[in-house]
N, C-alpha and C positions, 0 to 999 in steps of 0.2 A: 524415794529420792527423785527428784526432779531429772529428763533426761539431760540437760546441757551439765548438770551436778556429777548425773551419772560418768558422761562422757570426758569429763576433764577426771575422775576418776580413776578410770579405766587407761586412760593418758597415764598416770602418776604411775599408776601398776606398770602400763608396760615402759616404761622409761629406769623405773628404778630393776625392773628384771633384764634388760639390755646391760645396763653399767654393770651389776651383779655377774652374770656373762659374760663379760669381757673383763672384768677384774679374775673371777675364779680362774680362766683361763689366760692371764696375764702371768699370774700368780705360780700357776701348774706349771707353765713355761720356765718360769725364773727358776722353780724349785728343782724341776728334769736337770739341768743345764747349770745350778748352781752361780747364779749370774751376781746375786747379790749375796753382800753377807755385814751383818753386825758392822756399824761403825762406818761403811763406806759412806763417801762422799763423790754421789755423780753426778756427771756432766749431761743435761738431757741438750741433744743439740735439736733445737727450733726451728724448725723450716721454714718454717710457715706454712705448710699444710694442714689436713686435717689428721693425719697419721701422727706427724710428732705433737700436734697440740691433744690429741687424745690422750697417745701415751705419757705426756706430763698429766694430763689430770687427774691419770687413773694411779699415777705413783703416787697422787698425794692424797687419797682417801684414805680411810684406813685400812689398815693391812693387816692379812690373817696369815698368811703364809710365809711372807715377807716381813724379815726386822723393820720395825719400826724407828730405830735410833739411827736410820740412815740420813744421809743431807742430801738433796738435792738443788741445786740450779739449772740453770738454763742457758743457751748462748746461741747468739742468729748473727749470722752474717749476710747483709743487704749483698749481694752478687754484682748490687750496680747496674740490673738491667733498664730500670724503670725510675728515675731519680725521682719521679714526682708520688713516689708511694709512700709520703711522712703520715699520711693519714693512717695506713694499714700499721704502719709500726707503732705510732701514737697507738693503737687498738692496741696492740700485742703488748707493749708497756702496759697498759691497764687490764688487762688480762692477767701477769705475771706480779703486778701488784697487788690485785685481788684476791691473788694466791699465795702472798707474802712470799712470793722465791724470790731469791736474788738471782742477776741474769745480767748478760755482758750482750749488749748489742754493736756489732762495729759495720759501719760502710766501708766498702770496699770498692776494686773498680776490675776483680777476678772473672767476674764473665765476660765485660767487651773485650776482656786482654785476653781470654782463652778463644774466646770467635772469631778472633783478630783475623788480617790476610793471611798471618803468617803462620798461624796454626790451621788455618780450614779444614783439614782433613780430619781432626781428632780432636774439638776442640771440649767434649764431654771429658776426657780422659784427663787434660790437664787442666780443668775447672775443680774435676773431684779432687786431684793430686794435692792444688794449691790450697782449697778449702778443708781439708783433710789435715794436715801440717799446718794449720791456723788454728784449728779444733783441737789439736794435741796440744800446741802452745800454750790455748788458754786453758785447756784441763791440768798443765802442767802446773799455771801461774795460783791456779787455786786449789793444787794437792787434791786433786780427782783422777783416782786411777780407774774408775769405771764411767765410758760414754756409752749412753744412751743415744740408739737411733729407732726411728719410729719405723720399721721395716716388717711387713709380716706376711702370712702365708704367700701374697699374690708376690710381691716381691721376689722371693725365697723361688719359687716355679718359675718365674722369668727369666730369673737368674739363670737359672740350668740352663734353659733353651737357648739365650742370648749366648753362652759361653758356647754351647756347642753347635750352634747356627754359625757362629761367628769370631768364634776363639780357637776352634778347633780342641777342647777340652770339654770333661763332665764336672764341673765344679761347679759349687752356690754359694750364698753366705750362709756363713755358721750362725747359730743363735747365740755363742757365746767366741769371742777369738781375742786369742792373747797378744800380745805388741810388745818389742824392745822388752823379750823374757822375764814376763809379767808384770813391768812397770805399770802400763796399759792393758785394759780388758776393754775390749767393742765389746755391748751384748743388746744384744734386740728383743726386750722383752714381747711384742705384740710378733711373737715367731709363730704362734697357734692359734693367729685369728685373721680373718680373710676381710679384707680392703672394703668389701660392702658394709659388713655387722659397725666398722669405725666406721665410713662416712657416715651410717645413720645415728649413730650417738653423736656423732659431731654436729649435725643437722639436730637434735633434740636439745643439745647442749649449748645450742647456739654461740660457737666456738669460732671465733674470728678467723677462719683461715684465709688463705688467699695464695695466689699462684707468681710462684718468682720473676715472670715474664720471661723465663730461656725459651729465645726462638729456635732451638735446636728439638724441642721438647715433641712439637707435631710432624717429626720426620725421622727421630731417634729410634735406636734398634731397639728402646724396649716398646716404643709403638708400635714397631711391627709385629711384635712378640704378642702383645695385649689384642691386639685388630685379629690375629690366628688361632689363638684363644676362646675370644669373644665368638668367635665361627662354628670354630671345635663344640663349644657349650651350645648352641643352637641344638645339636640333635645330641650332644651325649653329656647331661648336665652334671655327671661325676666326674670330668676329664682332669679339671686342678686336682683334684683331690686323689687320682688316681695320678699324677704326674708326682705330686706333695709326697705321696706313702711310698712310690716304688724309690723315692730317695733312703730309704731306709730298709730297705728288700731287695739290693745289691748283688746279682748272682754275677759274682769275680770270675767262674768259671766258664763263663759265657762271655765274655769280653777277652777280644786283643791281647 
């Protein structure tokens, strides 16, 4: 075999044992956590990053652990920071075409009204709030009682710290959480896979993502969470993962 024969090769192998990877372990998560089942119809919300465009394309392969008969779509909401980005959406429309989903894309004007003067102080909080209750409306409009978000390990451990740096609370998101007594289910399939293993299928996959433009984003408290981290792992490169497991090794009788 020729080596440039060789080496595109060797490419194909380690690309399709990445996705394999990150599906068996998509897959493992849903089944722990019971997130999907037969017949649902969900809502995968589209960020536009590389985390929710992963996690749509990893639901649409085939599925070993996961029902097959389930529906998915999609749904992005432009934030309105950056009005000249029809070309990145023009991408993501043929991206979600290519993939035969159906997908609701709507402009909004939520992020300059949450950065406004008049919210300066918190203006994350009522971006997520109003985006959130937008995302429920349209899971309502198209009888989707399970949302998909693309959130995983690295999320999940920032979360803690953000809450208890700055919340004064030990809370995270859940891999699977219920809403308005089970009308609604949040669940976060990519809960058992760490932020690096997706960007690099997303870079293999050549996955259009791109960045919402919130200027809030290089000064937010999960940047400072990520920058003490990123420190931490400098000399002790099991810290997430030790931050990740002791959320499940809970000693109550040690605590308050």
């Amino acid at each position: 075999m020729r080596p440039v024969i060789f080496h595109q090769h060797i490419k194909k192998i380690m690309k399709r044992n990445l996705q394999e990877f990150l599906r068996k372990n998509m897959e493992r998560a849903v089944s722990d956590y019971q997130m999907i089942e037969g017949g649902d119809r969900i809502l995968v919300c589209l960020s536009g990053g590389d985390d929710s465009y992963a996690l749509l394309k990893l639901l649409t392969l085939k599925k070993i652990y996961i029902p097959n008969d389930i529906y998915i779509m999609a749904a992005h909401i432009d934030l309105g920071f950056d009005p000249r980005n029809q070309e990145k959406l023009a991408d993501m429309e043929e991206f979600l075409d290519k993939h035969h989903i159906e997908f609701v894309l709507e402009k909004s004007d939520i992020g300059p009204y949450a950065h406004s003067a008049e919210n300066r102080l918190n203006p994350c909080f009522l971006c997520s709030k109003i985006r959130k209750k937008r995302i429920l409306e349209i899971a309502d409009r198209y009888h989707c009682s399970k949302i998909a978000l693309g959130h995983h390990k690295d999320d999940i451990v920032e979360t803690l710290l953000i809450n208890m740096f700055f919340g004064r609370e030990i809370s995270t998101m859940k891999p699977k959480q219920e809403l308005f007594g089970g009308k609604f289910y949040i669940i976060r399939p990519l809960a058992y896979l760490w932020e690096k293993d997706i960007k690099k299928y997303a870079r293999e996959q050549q996955i259009p993502s791109f960045d919402n433009g919130c200027p809030t984003s290089p000064t937010s408290k999960r940047k400072v969470v990520k920058d003490i981290l990123k420190m931490l792992e400098r000399d002790h490169k099991r810290v997430k993962e030790n931050i990740y497991k002791s959320m499940k090794h809970v000693k109550t009788d040690y605590l308050l």
